[in-house]
N, C-alpha and C positions, 0 to 999 in steps of 0.2 A: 498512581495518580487517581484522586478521585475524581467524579463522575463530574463533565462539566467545567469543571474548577480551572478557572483562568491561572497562568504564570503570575509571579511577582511582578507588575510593569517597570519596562526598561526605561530609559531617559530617554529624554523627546530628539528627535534625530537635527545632528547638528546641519541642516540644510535649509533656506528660506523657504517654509513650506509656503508660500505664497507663490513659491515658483513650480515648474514643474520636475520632476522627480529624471533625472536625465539615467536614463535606464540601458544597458547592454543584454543583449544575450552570447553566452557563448556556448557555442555547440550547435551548427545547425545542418541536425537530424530530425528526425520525424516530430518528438516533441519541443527538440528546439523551436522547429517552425510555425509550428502550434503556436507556443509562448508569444513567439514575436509578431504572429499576424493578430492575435489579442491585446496583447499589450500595446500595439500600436491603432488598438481604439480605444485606452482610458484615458482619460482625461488627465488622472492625476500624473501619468509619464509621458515620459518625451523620448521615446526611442533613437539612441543615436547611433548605433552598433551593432553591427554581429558580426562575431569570433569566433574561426574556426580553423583548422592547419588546413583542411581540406580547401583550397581557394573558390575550385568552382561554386562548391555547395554554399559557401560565404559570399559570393561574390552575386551568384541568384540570387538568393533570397535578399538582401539589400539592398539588389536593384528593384528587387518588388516590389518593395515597403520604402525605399524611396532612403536609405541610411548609407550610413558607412559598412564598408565590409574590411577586416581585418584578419591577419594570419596568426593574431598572438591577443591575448589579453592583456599583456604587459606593456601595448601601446595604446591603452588605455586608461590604467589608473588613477591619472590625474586628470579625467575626463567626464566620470562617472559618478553619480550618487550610489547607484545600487544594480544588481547585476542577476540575471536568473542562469544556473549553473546545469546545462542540461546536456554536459558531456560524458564521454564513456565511467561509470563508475570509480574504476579505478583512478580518475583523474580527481576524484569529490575533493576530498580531504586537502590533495597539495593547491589547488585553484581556489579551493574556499578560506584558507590560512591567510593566503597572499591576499585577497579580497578581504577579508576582514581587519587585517593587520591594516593596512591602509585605510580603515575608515568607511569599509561601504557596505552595506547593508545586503546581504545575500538571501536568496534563494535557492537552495538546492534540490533539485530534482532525485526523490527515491531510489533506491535508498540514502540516505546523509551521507555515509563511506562505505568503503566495503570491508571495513574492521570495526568495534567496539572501539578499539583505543584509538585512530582518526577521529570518531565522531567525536569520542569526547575531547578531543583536544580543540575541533569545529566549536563547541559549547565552551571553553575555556574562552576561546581567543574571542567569540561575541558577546561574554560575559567582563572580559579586561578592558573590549574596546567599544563597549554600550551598541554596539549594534544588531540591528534586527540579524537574527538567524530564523529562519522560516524552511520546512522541509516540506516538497513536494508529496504529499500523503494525498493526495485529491479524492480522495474516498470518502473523507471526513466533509466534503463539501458538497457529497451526491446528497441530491436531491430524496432519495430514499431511504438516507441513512439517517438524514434530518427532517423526515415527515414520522419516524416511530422513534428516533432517541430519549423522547421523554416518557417512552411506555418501558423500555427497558431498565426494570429495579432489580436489583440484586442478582444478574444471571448466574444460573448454577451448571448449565450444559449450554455450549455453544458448538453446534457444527455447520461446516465453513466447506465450499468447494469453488474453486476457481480451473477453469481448464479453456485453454486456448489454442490454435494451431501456431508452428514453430514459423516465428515474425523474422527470424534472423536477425535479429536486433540483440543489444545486450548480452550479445555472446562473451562479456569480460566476465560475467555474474550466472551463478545459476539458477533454478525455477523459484527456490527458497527466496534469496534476494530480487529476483526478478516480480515474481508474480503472488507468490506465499504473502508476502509481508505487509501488503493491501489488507488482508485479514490478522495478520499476528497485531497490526496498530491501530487497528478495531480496536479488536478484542481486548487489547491493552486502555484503549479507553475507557472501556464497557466494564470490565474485572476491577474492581477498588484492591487490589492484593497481587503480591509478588506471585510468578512461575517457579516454581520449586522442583518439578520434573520434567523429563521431554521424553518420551519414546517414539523414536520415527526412523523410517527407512526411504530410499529413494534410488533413483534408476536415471544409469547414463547411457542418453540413448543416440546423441547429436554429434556432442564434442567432449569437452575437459570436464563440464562440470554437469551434477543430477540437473536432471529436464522432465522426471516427477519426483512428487515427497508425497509422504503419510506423515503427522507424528498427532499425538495425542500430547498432549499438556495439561500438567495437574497444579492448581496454585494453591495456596495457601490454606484459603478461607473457603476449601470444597471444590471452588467450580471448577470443570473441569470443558478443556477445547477439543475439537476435533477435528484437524483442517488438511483439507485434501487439495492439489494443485498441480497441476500439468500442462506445460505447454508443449506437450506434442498429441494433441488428441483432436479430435477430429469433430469435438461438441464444442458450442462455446458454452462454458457456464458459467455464472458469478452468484452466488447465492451463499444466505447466510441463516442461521435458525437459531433465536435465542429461548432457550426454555427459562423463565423466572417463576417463584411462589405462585404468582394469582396469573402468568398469563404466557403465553407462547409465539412470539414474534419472527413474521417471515419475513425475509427480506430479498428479490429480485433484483439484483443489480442489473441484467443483462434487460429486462423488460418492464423494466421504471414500475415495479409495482411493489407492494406490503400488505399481508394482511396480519393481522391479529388474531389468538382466540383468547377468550378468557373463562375463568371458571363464573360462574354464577352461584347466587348462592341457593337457585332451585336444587343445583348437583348435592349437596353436600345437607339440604332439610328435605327435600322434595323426593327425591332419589332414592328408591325401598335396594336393599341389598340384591344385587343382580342376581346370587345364588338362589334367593329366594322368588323369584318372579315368576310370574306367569306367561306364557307365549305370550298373551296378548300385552300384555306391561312389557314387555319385551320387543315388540317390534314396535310399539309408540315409542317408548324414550328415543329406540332406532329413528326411528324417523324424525323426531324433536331433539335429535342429541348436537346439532351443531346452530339450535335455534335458540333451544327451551335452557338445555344443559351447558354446553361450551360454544357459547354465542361466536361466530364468527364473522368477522368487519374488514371490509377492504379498505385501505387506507389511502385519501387522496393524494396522490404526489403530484406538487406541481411543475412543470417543466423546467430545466436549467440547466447551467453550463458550468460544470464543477473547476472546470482550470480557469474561467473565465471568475468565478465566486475566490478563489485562490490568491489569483493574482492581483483584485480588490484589495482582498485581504491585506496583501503583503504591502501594497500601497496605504490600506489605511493603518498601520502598526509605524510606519517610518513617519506619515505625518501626525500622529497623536501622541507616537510612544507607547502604545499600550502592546502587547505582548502577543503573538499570532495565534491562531487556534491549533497550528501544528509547530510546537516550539524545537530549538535544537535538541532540547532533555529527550521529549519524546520520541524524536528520530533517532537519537542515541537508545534510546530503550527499546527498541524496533530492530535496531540493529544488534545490538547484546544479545535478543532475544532469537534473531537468525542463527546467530554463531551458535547458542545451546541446540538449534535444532537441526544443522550442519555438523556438528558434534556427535550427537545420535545417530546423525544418517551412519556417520563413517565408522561406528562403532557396530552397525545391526550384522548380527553373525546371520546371514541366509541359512545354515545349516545344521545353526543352533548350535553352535561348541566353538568356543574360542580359538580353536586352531584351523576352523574352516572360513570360507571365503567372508569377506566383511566390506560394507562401503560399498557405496554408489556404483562400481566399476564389476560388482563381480555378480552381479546378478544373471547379469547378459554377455553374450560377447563384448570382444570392442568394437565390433563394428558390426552394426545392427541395420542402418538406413546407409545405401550408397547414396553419396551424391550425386549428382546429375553429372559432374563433369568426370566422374569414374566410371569409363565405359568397359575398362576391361576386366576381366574378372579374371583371379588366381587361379589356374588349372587346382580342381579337389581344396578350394576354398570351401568348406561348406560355408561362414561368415558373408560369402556375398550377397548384397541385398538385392 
């Protein structure tokens, strides 16, 4: 995908956009409830639903915002323009089909499915029945990512660290599709060129699936990624470093900030060979090297609300027709891009020889962390936590 480059725009959405956009959420969990206490201040929707098997959690939040509460989204169908999908993972693909197939306009909350070949069938069926596909990426809407995206040209090294404490959430998906893939749909923005390699390892430390990854990513055209991610640590982090030609871009997720440095072109005419220098020409540059030589500039970010910028979004693509900034392709590409570096994990030999331990499972015990509700321990368990 290159840089920027809007989709082919869709057809204008078959709904009186005079009226308002009669919107459901289904799934309401943590970001369900999110969606639906925002979207039920745009203007351009009319929240009429939320959809969940769970009754009580449906039946709350409904009463709060004043809507319907349902047990099924299939008593809804024929009620709805458009819908935001922010149920367990595994559910994406078969909710989002049925939602589409009928005519309405989705949103799916990241990852799109939890296979390759789900998403792309997600992208088929919004492609056969003209309607908006939008995938919750909300990273493309931070505020940080879009006060330095026009300083980032051609990156040639990108590393990436995301690490959070274990939310209990998203236990059908692991760290890769959970937390990872906020930075693989970066980065996939950012890279004008295919991933061609993946080397990564990763560690089960919770439940079924890795709850940390390593992998390094090599693409076509050189540049190469480096992204690290953990939700069971004890830091929060979200950060990102683009190294391009003329300049070195940082990026703060966690504390809304960015700076820049750039090369100058004092470095490169002004600048006597360092081998050759004098102590004293040597603690000047020192001292003038992030003024004189690689100028460094914090970069203003101004305040916002990335699911709140999202969910505009998704309202303004249904009433214009024109095409989301996070389209189904790209969710589908984010997700392809998981499975290569789930692939790797389950392949990394720890012992270095094909015949010893390999995958996510054999680094550690299996059981590493007790729960809280395992009080008793196995007599000569060493494994107990």
């Amino acid at each position: 995908m290159t840089k920027l480059q809007r989709p082919a725009v869709i057809s204008p959405a078959a709904i009186n956009v005079t009226s308002k956009i009669r919107l459901a959420v289904i799934g309401a969990g943590h970001l369900g409830r999110i969606h639906a206490r925002l979207a039920s201040r745009l203007p351009s929707f009319q929240l009429v639903a939320i959809a969940d098997p769970l009754q009580e959690a449906a039946a709350s939040l409904a009463e709060e915002l004043g809507v319907e509460a349902h047990a099924s989204h299939h008593t809804l169908l024929d009620r709805i323009d458009a819908a935001v999908i922010a149920a367990p993972t595994r559910h994406h693909g078969e909710i989002g089909v049925q939602l589409l197939n009928r005519g309405i306009h989705t949103l799916i909350e990241k990852p799109l499915a939890a296979h390759a070949a789900e998403a792309s069938q997600l992208v088929a069926c919004a492609e056969a029945t003209k309607r908006v596909l939008q995938v919750g990426h909300v990273e493309q809407f931070n505020p940080v990512f879009n006060a330095v995206r026009q300083q980032i040209v051609e990156p040639k090294f990108i590393q990436a660290r995301r690490f959070s404490g274990y939310s209990f959430r998203s236990v059908d998906i692991g760290v890769v599709l959970d937390v990872m893939i906020h930075d693989l749909d970066l980065i996939l923005s950012l890279v004008d060129s295919p991933p061609v390699s993946f080397d990564g390892l990763g560690v089960s430390v919770m439940g079924q699936h890795e709850d940390a990854a390593d992998v390094r990513i090599t693409f076509a055209n050189g540049c190469v990624a480096h992204l690290t991610a953990s939700r069971v640590s004890y830091q929060q982090t979200r950060e990102m470093q683009v190294w391009c030609p003329q300049a070195v871009v940082t990026m703060n997720f966690a504390e809304h900030s960015a700076t820049v440095v750039r090369a100058s072109e004092s470095l490169r005419e002004d600048l006597p060979d360092p081998e050759s220098m004098t102590v004293q020409e040597k603690q000047r540059a020192k001292a003038e090297l992030f003024e004189h030589y690689l100028p460094f500039e914090e970069i203003g970010v101004e305040p916002g609300n990335a699911l709140l910028d999202e969910l505009e979004d998704f309202a303004d693509c249904i009433e214009t027709g024109r095409s989301p900034r996070v389209t189904g392709s790209a969710g589908q590409k984010a997700v392809a891009c998981c499975e290569a570096v789930l692939e790797s994990i389950a392949g990394h030999a720890w012992d270095g020889r094909p015949d010893g331990r390999c995958g996510p499972f054999a680094a550690l015990p299996p059981i590493t962390i007790r729960p809280p509700h395992w009080h008793t321990e196995v007599p000569g368990d060493r494994r107990a936590g």
